[in-house]
C-alpha positions in Angstrom: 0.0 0.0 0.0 1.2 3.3 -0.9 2.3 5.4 2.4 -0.5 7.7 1.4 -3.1 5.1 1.6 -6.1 6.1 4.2 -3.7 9.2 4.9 -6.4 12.4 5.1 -5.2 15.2 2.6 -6.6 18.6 2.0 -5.3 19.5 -1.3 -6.3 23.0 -3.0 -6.7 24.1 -6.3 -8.0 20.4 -7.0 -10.6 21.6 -9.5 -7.9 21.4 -12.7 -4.6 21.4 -14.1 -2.3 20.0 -11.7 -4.6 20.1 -8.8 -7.4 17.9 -10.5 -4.2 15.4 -11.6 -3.0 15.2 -8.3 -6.4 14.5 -6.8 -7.0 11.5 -9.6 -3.1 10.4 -8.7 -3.6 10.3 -4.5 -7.2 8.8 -5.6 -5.5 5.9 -7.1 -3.1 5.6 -3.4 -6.4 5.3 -1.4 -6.1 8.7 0.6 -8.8 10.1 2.0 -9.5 13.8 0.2 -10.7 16.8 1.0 -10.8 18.9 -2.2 -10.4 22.5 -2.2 -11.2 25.3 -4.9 -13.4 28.1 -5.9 -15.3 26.6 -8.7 -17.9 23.9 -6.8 -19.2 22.3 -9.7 -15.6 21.4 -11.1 -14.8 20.3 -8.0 -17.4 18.0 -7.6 -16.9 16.5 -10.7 -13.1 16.0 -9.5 -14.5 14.4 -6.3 -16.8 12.0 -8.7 -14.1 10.6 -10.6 -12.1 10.0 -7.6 -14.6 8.0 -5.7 -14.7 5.9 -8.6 -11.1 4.8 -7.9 -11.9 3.9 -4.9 -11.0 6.7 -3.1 -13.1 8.7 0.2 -13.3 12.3 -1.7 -14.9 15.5 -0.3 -15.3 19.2 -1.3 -15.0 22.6 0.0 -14.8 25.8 -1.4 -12.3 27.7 -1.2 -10.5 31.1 -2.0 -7.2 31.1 -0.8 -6.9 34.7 -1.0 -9.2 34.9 2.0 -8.1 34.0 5.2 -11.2 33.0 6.6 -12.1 31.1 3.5 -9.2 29.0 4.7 -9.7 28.5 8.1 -13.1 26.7 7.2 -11.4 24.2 4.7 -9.0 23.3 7.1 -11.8 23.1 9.6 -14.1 20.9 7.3 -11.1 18.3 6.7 -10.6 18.3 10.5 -13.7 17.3 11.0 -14.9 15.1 7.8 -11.5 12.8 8.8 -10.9 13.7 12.5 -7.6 14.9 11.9 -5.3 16.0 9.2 -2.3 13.9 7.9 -1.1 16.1 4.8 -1.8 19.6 3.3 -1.0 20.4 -0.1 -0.6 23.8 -1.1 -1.3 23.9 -4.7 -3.6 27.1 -5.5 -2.0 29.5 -7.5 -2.6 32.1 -10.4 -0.4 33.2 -12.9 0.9 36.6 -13.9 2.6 37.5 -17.9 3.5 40.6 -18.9 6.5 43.2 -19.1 6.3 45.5 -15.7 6.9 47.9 -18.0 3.8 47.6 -19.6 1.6 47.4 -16.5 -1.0 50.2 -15.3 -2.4 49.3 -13.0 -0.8 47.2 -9.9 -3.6 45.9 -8.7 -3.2 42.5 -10.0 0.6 42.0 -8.2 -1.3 42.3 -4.7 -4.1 39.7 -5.9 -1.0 37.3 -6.9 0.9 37.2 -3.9 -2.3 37.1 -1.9 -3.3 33.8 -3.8 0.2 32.0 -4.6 1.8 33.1 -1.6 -0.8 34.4 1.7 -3.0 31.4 0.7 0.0 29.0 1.6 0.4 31.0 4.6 -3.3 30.8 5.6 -3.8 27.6 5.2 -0.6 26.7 6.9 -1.3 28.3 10.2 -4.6 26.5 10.5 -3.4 23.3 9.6 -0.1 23.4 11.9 -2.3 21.5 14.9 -3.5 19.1 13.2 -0.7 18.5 11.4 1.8 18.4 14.9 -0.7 15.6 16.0 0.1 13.6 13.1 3.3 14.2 12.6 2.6 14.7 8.7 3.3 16.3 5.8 3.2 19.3 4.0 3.7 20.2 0.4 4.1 23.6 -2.1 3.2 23.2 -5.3 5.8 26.7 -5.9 7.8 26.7 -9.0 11.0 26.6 -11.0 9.9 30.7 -11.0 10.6 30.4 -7.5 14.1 29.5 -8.1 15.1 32.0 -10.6 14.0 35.2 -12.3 11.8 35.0 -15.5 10.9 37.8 -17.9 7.4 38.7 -18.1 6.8 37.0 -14.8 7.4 39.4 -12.2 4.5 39.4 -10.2 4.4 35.4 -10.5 8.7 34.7 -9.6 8.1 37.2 -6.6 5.3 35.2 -5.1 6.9 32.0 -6.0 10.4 33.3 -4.2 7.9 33.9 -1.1 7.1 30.5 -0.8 10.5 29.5 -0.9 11.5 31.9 1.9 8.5 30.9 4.0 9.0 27.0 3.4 12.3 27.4 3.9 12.0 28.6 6.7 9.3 27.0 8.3 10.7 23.6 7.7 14.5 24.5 10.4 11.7 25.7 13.0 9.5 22.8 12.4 12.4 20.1 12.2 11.8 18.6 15.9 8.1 18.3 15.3 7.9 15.6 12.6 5.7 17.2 10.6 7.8 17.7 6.8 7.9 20.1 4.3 8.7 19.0 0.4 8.8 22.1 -1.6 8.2 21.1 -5.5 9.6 23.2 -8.5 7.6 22.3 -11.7 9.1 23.6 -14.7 6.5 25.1 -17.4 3.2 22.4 -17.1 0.5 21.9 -19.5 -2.2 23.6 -17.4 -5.0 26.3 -17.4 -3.1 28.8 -15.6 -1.5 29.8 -18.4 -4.9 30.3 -19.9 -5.9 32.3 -17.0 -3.2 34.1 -16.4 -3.1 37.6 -15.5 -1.7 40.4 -18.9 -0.7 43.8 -18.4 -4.3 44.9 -17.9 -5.1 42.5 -15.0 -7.5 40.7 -17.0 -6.9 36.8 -18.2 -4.9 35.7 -21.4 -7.4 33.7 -22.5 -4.7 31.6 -24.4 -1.9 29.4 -23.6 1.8 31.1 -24.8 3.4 27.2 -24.5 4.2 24.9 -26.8 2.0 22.2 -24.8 3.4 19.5 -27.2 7.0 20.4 -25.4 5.9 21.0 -22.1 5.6 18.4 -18.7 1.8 16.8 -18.4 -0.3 17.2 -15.3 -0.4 13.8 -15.2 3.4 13.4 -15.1 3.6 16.2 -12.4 1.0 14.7 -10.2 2.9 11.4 -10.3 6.2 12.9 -9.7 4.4 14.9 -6.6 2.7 11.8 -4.8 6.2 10.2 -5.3 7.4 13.1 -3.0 4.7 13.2 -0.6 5.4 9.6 -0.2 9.1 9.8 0.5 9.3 13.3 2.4 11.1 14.4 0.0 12.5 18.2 0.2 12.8 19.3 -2.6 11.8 18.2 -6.0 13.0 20.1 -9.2 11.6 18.5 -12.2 13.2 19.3 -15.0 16.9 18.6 -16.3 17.1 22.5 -17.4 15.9 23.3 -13.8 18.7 21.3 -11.7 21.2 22.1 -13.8 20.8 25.7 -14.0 20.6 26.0 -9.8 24.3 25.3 -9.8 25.2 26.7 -13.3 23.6 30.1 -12.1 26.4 30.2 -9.3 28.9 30.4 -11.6 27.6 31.7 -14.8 24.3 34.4 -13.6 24.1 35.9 -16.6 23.9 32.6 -19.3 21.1 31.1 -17.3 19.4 34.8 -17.4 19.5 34.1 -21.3 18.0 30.9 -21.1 15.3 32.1 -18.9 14.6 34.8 -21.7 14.7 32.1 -24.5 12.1 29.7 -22.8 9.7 32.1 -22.5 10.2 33.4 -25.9 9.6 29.6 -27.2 7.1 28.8 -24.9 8.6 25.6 -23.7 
């Protein structure tokens, strides 16, 4: 049995892209779910197919942007599975275009309220729960988080956030039990491209990638319940990604340039 089987997880951002995959994936280990997101319908429909692998599946909505919001998922996982073994901090919107080219500013405050307050929300609620079980908790952040990336200001600042928080939290945590895996997805075939946030706050409406070139959810979600599994700390997931965290040591400005050329492909 996987070590996630019967485990209670609250996962957010389950209603699609990498959330939803991840959801289907921890389906197929036997956890016990408690589905998170702002869209109920979708998420229902998420839950559905996950019961039908077998799996106990539940929903909640949720905007991780609002602190109370989070407190009641947290709250309705507690009490759906009398405890909480797992939280996984997936939520996030997406932000591409030039700063140069923004307005209004605006949208940098919703972006680091969602990718990076939301983890912080839900994190203090869960931290209990979470001490009693000695468990696990995981940040869906991003190779963004890593590095900087043109066009993706707002986005790489929340995404650095995450790291510093996790980071963090993980040294003051380390006596508890309770674990931290931080995971750095390179560019995903997902809808937050889609929905991501142009120079006029409003969504893109279309995907800039090359989704032919680019990881799966599918292969994400199966590379993130590996990590949940094994504690993991940190998972990069691409061979561009852990190279460049050493090659940027040496050689800043080359992995600047290839930065700048991924984005300008799309892949």
């Amino acid at each position: 049995m996987s070590a996630l089987g019967g485990r209670s997880i609250l996962l957010t951002g389950a209603s699609q892209g990498i959330g939803r995959a991840l959801a289907l994936e921890l389906a197929g280990r036997q956890a016990r779910l408690m589905l998170a997101a702002r869209d109920l319908p979708a998420l229902e429909q998420v839950a559905a197919e996950c019961r039908e692998r077998g799996a106990e599946a539940r929903v909640v909505r949720c905007d991780v942007a609002e602190q109370a919001q989070c407190r009641a998922a947290v709250e309705a996982a507690v009490q759906a599975f009398g405890g909480l073994d797992v939280l996984v901090n997936n939520a996030g919107i997406g932000m591409m275009a030039r700063f140069d080219e923004v307005a209004d500013l605006a949208p940098y405050e919703r972006v680091m309220r969602v990718n990076y307050l939301g983890c912080v929300y839900l994190t203090h609620y869960a931290l209990p729960e979470l001490k009693k079980s000695r468990g696990r908790i995981a940040v869906v952040a991003s190779l963004a988080g890593l590095t900087g990336v043109p066009t993706r200001t707002a986005y790489a600042a929340s995404k650095h956030a995450v790291f510093g928080f996790f980071d963090s939290l993980r040294i003051e945590l380390r006596a508890s039990g309770v674990t931290v895996t931080l995971l750095a997805p390179d560019f995903v075939v997902s809808e937050i491209h889609r929905r991501a946030l142009g120079p006029d706050g409003r969504p893109l409406g279309q995907s800039p990638m090359q989704e032919s070139k680019i990881m799966t959810t599918e292969a994400c979600a199966a590379r993130i319940a590996r990590a949940l599994e094994a504690r993991e700390r940190l998972v990069v997931m691409s061979p561009r990604g852990r190279v460049g965290r050493f090659v940027r040591l040496l050689f800043p400005g080359l992995i600047d340039r290839i930065a700048e050329k991924a984005v300008r492909e799309g892949r």
